[in-house]
One Martini backbone bead per residue (centre of mass of N, CA, C, O) as a GRO file, in nm:
protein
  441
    1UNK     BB    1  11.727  11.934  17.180
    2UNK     BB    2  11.869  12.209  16.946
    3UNK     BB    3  12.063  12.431  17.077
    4UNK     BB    4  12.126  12.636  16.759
    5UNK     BB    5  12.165  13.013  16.696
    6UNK     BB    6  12.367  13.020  16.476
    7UNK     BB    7  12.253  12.832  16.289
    8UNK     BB    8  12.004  13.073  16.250
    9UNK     BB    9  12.140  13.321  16.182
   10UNK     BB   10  12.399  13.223  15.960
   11UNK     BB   11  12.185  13.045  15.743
   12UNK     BB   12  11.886  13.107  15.750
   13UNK     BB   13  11.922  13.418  15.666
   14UNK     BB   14  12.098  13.412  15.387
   15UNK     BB   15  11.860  13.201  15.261
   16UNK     BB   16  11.640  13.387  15.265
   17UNK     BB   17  11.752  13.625  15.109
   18UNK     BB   18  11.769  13.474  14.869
   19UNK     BB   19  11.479  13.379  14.814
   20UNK     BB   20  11.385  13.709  14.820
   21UNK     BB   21  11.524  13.786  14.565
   22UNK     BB   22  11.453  13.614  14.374
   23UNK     BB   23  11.129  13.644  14.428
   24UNK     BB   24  11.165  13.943  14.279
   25UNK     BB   25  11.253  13.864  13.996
   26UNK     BB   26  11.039  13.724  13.905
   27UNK     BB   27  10.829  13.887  13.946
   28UNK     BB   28  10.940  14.104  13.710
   29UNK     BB   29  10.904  13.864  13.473
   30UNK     BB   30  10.600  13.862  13.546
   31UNK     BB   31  10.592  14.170  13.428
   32UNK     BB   32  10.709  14.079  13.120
   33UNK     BB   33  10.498  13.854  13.062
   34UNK     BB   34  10.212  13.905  13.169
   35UNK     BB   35  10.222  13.703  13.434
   36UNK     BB   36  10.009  13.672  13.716
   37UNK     BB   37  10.091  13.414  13.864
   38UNK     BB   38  10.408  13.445  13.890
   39UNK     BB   39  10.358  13.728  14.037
   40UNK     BB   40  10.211  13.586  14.303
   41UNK     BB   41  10.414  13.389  14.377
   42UNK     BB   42  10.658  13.556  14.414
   43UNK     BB   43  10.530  13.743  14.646
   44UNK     BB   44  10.481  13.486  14.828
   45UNK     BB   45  10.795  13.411  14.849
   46UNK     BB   46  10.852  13.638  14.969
   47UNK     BB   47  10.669  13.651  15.220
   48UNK     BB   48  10.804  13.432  15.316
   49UNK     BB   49  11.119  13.551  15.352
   50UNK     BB   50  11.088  13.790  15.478
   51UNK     BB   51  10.925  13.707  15.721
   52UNK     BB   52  11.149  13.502  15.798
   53UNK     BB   53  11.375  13.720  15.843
   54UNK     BB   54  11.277  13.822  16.076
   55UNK     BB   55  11.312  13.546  16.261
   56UNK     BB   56  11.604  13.531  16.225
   57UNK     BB   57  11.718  13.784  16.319
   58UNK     BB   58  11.587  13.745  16.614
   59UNK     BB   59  11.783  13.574  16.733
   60UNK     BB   60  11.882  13.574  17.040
   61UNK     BB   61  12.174  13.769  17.084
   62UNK     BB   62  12.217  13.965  16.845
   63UNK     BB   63  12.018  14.203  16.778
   64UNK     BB   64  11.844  14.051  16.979
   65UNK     BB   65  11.651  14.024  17.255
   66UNK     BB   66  11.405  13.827  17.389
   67UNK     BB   67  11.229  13.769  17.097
   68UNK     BB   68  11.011  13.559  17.057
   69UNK     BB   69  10.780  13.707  16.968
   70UNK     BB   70  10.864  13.813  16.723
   71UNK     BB   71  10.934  13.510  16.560
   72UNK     BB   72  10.606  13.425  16.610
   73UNK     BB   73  10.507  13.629  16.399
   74UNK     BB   74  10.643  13.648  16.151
   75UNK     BB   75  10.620  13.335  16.068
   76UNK     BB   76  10.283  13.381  16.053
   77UNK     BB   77  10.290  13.583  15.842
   78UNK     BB   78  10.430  13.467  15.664
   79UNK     BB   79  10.215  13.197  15.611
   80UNK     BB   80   9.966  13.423  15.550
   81UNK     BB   81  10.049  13.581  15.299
   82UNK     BB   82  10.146  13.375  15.174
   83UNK     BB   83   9.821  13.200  15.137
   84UNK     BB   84   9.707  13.451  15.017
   85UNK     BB   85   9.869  13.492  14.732
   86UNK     BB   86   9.784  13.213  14.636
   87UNK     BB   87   9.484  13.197  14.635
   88UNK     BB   88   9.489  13.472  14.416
   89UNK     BB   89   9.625  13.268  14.179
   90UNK     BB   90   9.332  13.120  14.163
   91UNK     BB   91   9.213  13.347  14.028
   92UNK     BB   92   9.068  13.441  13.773
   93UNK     BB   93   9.202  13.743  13.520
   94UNK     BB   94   8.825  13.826  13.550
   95UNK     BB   95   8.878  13.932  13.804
   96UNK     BB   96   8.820  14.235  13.944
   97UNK     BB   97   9.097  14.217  14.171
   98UNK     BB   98   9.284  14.153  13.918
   99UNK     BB   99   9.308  14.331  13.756
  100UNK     BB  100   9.333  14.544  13.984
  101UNK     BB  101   9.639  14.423  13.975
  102UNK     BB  102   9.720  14.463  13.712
  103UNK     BB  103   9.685  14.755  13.650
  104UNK     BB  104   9.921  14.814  13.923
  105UNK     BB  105  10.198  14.570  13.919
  106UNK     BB  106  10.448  14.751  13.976
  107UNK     BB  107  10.358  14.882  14.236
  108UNK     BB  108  10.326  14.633  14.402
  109UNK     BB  109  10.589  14.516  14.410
  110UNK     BB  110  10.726  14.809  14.514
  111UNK     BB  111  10.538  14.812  14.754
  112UNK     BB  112  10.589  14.538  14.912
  113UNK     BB  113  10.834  14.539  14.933
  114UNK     BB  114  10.933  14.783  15.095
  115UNK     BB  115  10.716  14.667  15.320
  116UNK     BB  116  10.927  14.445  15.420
  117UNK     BB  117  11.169  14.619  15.474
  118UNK     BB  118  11.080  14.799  15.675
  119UNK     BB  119  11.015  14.592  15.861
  120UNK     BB  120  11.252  14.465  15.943
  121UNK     BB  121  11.384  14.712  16.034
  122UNK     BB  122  11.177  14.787  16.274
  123UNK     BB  123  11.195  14.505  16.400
  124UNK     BB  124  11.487  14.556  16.503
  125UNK     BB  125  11.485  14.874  16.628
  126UNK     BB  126  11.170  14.761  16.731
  127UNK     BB  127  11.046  14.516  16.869
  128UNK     BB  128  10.805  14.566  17.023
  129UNK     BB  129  10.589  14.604  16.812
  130UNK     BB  130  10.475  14.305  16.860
  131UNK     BB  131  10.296  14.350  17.083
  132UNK     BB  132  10.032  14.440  16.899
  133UNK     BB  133  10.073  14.134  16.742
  134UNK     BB  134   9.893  13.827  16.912
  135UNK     BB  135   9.906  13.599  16.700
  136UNK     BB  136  10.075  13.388  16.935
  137UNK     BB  137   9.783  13.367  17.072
  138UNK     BB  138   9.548  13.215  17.252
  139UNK     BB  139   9.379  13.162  16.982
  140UNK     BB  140   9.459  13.332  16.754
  141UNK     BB  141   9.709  13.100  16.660
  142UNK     BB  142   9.441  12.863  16.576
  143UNK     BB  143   9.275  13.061  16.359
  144UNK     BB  144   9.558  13.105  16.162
  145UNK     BB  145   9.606  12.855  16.092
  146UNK     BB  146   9.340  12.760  15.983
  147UNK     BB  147   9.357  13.005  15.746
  148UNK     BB  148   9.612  12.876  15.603
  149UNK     BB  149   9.557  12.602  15.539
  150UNK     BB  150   9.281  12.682  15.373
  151UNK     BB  151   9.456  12.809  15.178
  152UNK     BB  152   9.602  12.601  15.077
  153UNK     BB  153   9.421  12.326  15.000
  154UNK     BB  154   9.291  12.510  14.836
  155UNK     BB  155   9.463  12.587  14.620
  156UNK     BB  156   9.558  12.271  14.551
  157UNK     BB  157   9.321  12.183  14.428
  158UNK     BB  158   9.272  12.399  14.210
  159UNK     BB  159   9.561  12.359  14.096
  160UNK     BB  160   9.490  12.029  14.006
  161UNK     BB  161   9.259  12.091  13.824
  162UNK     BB  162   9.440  12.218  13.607
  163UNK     BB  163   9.695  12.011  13.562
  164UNK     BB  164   9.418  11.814  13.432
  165UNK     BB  165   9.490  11.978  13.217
  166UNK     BB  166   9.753  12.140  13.135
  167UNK     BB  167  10.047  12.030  13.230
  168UNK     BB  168  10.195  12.194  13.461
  169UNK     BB  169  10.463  12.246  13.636
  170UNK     BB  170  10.370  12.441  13.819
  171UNK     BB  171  10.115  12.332  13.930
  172UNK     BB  172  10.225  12.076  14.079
  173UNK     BB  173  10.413  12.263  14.241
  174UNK     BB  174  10.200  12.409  14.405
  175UNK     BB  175  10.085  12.140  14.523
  176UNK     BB  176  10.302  12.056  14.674
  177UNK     BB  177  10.385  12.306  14.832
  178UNK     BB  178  10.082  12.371  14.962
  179UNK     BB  179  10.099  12.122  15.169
  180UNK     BB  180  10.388  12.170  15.276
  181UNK     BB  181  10.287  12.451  15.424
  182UNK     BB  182  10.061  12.306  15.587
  183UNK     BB  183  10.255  12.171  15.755
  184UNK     BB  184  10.410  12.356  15.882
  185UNK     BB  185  10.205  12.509  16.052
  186UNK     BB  186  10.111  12.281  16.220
  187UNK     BB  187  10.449  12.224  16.348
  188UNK     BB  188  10.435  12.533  16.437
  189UNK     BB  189  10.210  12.525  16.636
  190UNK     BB  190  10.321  12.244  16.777
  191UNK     BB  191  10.587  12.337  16.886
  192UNK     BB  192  10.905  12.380  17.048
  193UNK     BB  193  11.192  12.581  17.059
  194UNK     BB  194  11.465  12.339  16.927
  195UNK     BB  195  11.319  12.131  16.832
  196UNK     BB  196  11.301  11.916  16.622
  197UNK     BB  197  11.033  11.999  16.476
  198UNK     BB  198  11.121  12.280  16.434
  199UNK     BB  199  11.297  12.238  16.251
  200UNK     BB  200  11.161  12.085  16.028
  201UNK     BB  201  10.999  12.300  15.969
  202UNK     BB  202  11.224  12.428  15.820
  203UNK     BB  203  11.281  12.213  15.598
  204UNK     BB  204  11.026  12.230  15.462
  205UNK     BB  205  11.030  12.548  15.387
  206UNK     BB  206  11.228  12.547  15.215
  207UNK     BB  207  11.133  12.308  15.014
  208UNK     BB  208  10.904  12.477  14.918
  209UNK     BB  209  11.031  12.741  14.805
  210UNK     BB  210  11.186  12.575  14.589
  211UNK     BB  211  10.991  12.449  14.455
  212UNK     BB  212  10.811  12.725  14.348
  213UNK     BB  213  11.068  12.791  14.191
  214UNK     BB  214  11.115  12.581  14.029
  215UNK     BB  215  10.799  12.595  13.896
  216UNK     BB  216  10.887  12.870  13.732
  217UNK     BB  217  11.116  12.783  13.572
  218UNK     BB  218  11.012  12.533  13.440
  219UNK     BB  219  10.783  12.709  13.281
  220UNK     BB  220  11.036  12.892  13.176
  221UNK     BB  221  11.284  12.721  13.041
  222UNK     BB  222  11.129  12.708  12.749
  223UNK     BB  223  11.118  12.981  12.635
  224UNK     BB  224  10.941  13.151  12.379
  225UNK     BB  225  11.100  13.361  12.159
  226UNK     BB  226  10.939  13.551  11.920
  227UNK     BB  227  11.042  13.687  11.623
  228UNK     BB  228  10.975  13.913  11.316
  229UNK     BB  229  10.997  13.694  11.085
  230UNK     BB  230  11.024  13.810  10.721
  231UNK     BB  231  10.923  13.774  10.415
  232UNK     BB  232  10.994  13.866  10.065
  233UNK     BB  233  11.095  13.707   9.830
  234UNK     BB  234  11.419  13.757   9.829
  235UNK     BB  235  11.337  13.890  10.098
  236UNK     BB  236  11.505  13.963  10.433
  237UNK     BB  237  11.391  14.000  10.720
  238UNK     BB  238  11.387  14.197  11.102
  239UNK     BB  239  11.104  14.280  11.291
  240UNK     BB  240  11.235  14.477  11.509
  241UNK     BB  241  11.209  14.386  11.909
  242UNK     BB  242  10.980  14.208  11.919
  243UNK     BB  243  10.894  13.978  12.220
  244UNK     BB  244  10.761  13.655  12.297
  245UNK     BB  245  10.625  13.545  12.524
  246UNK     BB  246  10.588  13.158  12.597
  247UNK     BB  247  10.580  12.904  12.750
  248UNK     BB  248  10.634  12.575  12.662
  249UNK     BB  249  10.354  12.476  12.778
  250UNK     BB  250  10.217  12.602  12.577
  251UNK     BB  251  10.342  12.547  12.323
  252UNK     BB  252  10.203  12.243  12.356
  253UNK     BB  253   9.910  12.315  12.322
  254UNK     BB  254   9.954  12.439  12.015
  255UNK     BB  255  10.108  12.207  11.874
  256UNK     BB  256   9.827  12.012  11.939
  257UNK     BB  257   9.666  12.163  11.773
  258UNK     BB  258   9.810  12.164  11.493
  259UNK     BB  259   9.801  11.862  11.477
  260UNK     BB  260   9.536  11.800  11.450
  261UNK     BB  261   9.512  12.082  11.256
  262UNK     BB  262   9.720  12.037  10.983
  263UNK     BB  263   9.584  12.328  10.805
  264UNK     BB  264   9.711  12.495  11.088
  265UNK     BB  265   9.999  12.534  11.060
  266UNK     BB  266  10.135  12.829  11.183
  267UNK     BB  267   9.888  13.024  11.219
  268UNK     BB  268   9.919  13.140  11.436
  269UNK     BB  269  10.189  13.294  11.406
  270UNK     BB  270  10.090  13.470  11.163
  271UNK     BB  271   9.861  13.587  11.294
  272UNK     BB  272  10.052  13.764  11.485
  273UNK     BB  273  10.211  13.898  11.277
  274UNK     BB  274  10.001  14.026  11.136
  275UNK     BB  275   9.892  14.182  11.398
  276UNK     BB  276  10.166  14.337  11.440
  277UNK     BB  277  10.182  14.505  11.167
  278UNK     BB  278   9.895  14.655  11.232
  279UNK     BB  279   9.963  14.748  11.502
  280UNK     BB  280  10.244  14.950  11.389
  281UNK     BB  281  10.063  15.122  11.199
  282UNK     BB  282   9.869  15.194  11.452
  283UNK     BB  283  10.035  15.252  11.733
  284UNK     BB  284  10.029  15.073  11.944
  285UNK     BB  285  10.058  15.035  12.239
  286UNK     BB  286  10.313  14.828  12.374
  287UNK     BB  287  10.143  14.662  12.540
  288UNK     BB  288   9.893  14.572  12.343
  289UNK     BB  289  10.093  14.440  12.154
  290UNK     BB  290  10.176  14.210  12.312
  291UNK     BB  291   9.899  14.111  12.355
  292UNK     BB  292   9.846  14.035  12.098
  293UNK     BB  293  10.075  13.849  12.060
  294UNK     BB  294  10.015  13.661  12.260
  295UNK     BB  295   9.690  13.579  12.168
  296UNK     BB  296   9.778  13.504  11.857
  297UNK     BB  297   9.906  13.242  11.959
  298UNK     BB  298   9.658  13.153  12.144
  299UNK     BB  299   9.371  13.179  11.998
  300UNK     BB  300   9.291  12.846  11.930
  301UNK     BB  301   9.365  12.634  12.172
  302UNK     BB  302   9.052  12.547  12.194
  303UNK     BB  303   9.072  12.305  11.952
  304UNK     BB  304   9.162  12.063  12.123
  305UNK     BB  305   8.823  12.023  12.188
  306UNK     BB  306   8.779  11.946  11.865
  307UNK     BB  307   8.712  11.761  11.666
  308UNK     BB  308   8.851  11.639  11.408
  309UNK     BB  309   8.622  11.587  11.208
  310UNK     BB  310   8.588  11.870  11.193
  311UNK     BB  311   8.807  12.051  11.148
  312UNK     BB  312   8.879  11.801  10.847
  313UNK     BB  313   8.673  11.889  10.682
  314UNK     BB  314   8.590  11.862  10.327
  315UNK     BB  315   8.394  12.115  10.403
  316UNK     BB  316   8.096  12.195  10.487
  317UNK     BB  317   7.932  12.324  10.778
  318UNK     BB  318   7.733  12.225  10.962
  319UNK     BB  319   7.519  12.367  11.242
  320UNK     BB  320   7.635  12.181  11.456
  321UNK     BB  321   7.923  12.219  11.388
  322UNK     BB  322   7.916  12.506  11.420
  323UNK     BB  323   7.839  12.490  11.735
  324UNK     BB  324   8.107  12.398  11.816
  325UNK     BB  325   8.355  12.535  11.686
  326UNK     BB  326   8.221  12.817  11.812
  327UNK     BB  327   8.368  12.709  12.113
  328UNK     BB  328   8.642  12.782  12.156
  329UNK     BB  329   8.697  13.074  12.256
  330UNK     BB  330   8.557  13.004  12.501
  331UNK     BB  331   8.795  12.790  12.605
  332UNK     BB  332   9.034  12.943  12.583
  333UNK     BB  333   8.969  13.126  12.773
  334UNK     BB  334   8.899  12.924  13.045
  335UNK     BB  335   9.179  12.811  12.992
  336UNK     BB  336   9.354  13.117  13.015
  337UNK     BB  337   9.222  13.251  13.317
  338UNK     BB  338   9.438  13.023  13.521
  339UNK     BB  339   9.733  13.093  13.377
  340UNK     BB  340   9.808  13.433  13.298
  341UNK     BB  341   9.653  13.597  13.171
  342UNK     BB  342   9.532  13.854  13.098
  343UNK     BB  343   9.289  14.077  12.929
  344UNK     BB  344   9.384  14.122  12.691
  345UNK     BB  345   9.458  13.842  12.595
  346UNK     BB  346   9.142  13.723  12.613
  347UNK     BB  347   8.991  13.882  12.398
  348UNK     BB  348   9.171  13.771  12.180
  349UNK     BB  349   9.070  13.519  12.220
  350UNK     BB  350   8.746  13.517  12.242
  351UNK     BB  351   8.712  13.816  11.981
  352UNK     BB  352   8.788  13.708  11.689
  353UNK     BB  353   8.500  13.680  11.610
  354UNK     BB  354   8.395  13.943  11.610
  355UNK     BB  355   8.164  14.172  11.474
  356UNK     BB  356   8.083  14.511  11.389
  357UNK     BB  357   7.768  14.421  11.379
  358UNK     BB  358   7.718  14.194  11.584
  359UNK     BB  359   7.736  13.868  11.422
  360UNK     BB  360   7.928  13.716  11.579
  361UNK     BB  361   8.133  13.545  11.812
  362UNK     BB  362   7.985  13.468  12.103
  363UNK     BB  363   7.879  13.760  12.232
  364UNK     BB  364   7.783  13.997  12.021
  365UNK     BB  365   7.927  14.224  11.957
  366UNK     BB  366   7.991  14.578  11.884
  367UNK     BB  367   8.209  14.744  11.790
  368UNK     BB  368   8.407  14.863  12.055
  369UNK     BB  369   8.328  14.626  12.231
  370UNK     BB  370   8.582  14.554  12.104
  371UNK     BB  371   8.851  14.513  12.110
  372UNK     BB  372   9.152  14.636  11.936
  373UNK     BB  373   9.298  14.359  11.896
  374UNK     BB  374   9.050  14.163  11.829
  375UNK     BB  375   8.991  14.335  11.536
  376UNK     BB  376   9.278  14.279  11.436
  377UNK     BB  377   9.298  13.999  11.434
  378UNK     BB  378   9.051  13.943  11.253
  379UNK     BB  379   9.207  13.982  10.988
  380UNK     BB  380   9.423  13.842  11.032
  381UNK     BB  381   9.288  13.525  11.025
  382UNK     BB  382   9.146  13.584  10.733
  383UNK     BB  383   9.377  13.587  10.602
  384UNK     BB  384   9.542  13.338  10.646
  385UNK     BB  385   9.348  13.179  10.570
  386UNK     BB  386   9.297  13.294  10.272
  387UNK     BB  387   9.595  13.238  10.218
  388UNK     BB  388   9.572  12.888  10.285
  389UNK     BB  389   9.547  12.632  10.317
  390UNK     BB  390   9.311  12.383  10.303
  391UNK     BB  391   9.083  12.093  10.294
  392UNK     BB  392   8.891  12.298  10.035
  393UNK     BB  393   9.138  12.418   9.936
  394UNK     BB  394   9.318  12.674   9.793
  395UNK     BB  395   9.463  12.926   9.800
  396UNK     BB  396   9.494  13.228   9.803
  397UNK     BB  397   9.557  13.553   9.653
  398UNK     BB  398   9.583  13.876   9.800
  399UNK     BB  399   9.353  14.023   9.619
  400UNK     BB  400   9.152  13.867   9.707
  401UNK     BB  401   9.169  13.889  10.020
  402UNK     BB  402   9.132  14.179  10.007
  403UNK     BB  403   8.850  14.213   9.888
  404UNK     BB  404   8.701  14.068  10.143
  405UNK     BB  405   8.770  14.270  10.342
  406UNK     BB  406   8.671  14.520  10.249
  407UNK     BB  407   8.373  14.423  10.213
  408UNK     BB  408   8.372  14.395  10.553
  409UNK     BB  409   8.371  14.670  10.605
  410UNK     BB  410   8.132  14.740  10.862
  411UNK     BB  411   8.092  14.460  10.953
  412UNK     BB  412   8.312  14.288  11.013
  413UNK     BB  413   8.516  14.526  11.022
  414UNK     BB  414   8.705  14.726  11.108
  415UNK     BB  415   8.739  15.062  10.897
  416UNK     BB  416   9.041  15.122  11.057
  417UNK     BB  417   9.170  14.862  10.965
  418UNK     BB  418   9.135  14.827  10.702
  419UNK     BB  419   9.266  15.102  10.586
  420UNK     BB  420   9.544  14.991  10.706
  421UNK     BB  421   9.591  14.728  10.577
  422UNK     BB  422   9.541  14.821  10.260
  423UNK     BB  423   9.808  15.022  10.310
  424UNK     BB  424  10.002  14.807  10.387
  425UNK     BB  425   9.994  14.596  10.099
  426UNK     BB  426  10.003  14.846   9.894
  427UNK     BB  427  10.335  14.925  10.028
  428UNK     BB  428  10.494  14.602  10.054
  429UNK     BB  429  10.477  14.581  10.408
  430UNK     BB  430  10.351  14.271  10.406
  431UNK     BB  431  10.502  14.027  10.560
  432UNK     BB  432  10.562  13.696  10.564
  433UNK     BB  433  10.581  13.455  10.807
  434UNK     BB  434  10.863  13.289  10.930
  435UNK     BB  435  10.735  12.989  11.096
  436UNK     BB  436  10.632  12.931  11.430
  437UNK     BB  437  10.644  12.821  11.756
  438UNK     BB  438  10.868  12.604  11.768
  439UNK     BB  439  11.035  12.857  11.776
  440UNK     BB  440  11.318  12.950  11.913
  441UNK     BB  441  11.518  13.221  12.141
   0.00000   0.00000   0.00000
């Protein structure tokens, strides 16, 4: 026994409130990034940090009195709520609950932090209030625990499998944390206040919410942010204050699809800008804008998995070979719906080569059932591709690529798209991109 209250009081109480400072901060970086992933982890840190928060500051003799029952409810809450948020952070972005949490995620935060702070308060001001929470009495105590560990394990293995796809450092970081945290309840449940266990289990979980933290932070301490530097003749300018935000490891994904498909290095970058500068012309609202912008960096992304030799052949592709390539678009989806990209970037993804005809593909859309980036981005990818060198042609000069798109108003493109792009052209406000994704911001 090493029964040391003050110990509990000022040292893990202060450590909890900062961990959960922490994870509020990420929260809000989450929806500045457009990723709901980083967004409902944030969450979970938070709901653990929060609500363990609770436990701290119940040490018996300081605020309150002999409320055993008090510390473990919260900390109970604490750990199935975090296992809560963790596994809806495995379901794919294209899931009906998913949405419906992205499009009023500004919301959720505000709404979650102020409900776990006000549980604080009334918890220190009427602690009695936990009598009405009997999770911590047998049976329902190991129903919870129950519960709480397959939504780890749930979690861990979901994400195991994404890592084995994209190497992503969040995703190992979840990996390991969510392992730990079930470990933690385990302990949790079957120790007793003051023993050497009950201990340990305070060291697991804050280990695991660094490591949770750090793999937030990993994910994006190398991001991306790429402003629309842009050239014209003799003249340099840069274009406006938007900044595109992509973590270093999408970035490592891109370069390796550029790298493959030597003749489309830049591709993205350009395809980004060209539908930037045209969704600009279109007034189009600043999040659409956003999300055009991010799904054009990585457009393409599904490329990695497409062989190199059709890639780069010379010439015409036969039939079988045009039926690979075109599950591109279907691939980048699958790969970026369980890593935190939105639905409007996923369109993006999926649907730039859908055609205003509905003979595009994967989907076979038509007219609006295409959305307005994916309209938008689909004129950038083909002028950007017609007027870029390729591996069976040289570029073309702007007036032919222009003719080209012209010709498909109302059958390839939406023809307010087209529209909008050829007073842009004719009025020699489209610029040029220069760089890549690989460069820094």
């Amino acid at each position: 026994m090493y029964d040391l209250p003050r110990f509990h009081f000022y040292v893990i109480s202060p450590t909890l409130l900062a961990l959960a400072i922490s994870a509020v901060i990420l929260g809000w970086t989450g929806i500045r990034l457009r990723d709901m992933s980083v967004l409902m982890l944030a969450l979970a840190i938070f709901s653990l940090n929060g609500f363990f928060l609770i436990h701290a500051l119940s040490t018996p003799g300081f605020i309150v009195n002999d409320q055993y029952h008090l510390a473990g409810v919260a900390s109970q809450i604490a750990l199935t709520t975090c296992a809560a948020w963790i596994f809806l952070s495995t379901l794919s972005s294209d899931h009906p609950f998913i949405r419906l949490l992205s499009r009023h995620r500004k919301r959720i935060v505000v709404g979650w932090v102020t409900l776990i702070v006000l549980l604080n308060i009334a918890a220190l001001v009427n602690p009695d209030l936990s009598d009405f929470i009997p999770i911590d009495i047998e049976p329902l105590n190991y129903l919870m625990a129950a519960l709480t560990v397959l939504l780890f394990i749930f979690a861990a293995i979901r994400y195991y499998q994404q890592f084995r796809i994209v190497q992503f450092p969040l995703h190992a970081a979840i990996v390991f944390g969510s392992v730990l945290l079930a470990i933690t309840e385990c302990f949790m449940i079957s120790t007793m206040m003051w023993t050497l266990a009950w201990w340990l289990y305070h060291v697991v979980l804050a280990a695991s919410a660094l490591l949770l933290l750090y793999g937030i932070i990993a994910q994006y301490r190398s991001n991306v942010a790429v402003t629309q530097t842009v050239q014209q003749g003799d003249r340099q300018s840069s274009q406006g204050q938007l900044r595109i935000s992509i973590s270093g490891s999408m970035q490592d994904l891109i370069v390796a699809t550029e790298t493959k498909d030597a003749y489309t290095a830049g591709h993205n970058y350009r395809v980004a800008m060209y539908g930037v500068q045209l969704a600009q012309a279109m007034k189009l609202d600043p999040e659409l804008l956003l999300a055009l912008a991010r799904g054009g960096l990585i457009h393409d992304v599904g490329k990695i998995r497409t062989p190199g030799e059709i890639l780069n052949k010379p010439g015409k592709l036969d039939a079988n070979e045009r039926l690979v390539i075109e599950q591109h678009p279907v691939v980048g989806y699958e790969m970026c719906k369980y890593i935190g990209f939105m639905t409007e970037e996923l369109s993006v993804i999926r649907h730039h080569h859908e055609k205003w005809d509905g003979t595009g593909y994967p989907d076979k859309l038509k007219g609006t059932e295409i959305s307005l980036p994916a309209r938008i981005l689909a004129i950038a990818d083909v002028y950007d591709a017609l007027t870029s060198r390729r591996s069976y042609r040289e570029p073309w000069p702007q007036e032919r690529a222009l003719q080209v798109i012209v010709e498909g108003s109302g059958t390839h493109f939406d023809p307010d798209c087209v529209s909008a792009f050829v007073k842009l052209c004719e009025s020699g406000e489209l610029f040029v991109p220069e760089g890549s994704v690989t460069k820094h911001g």
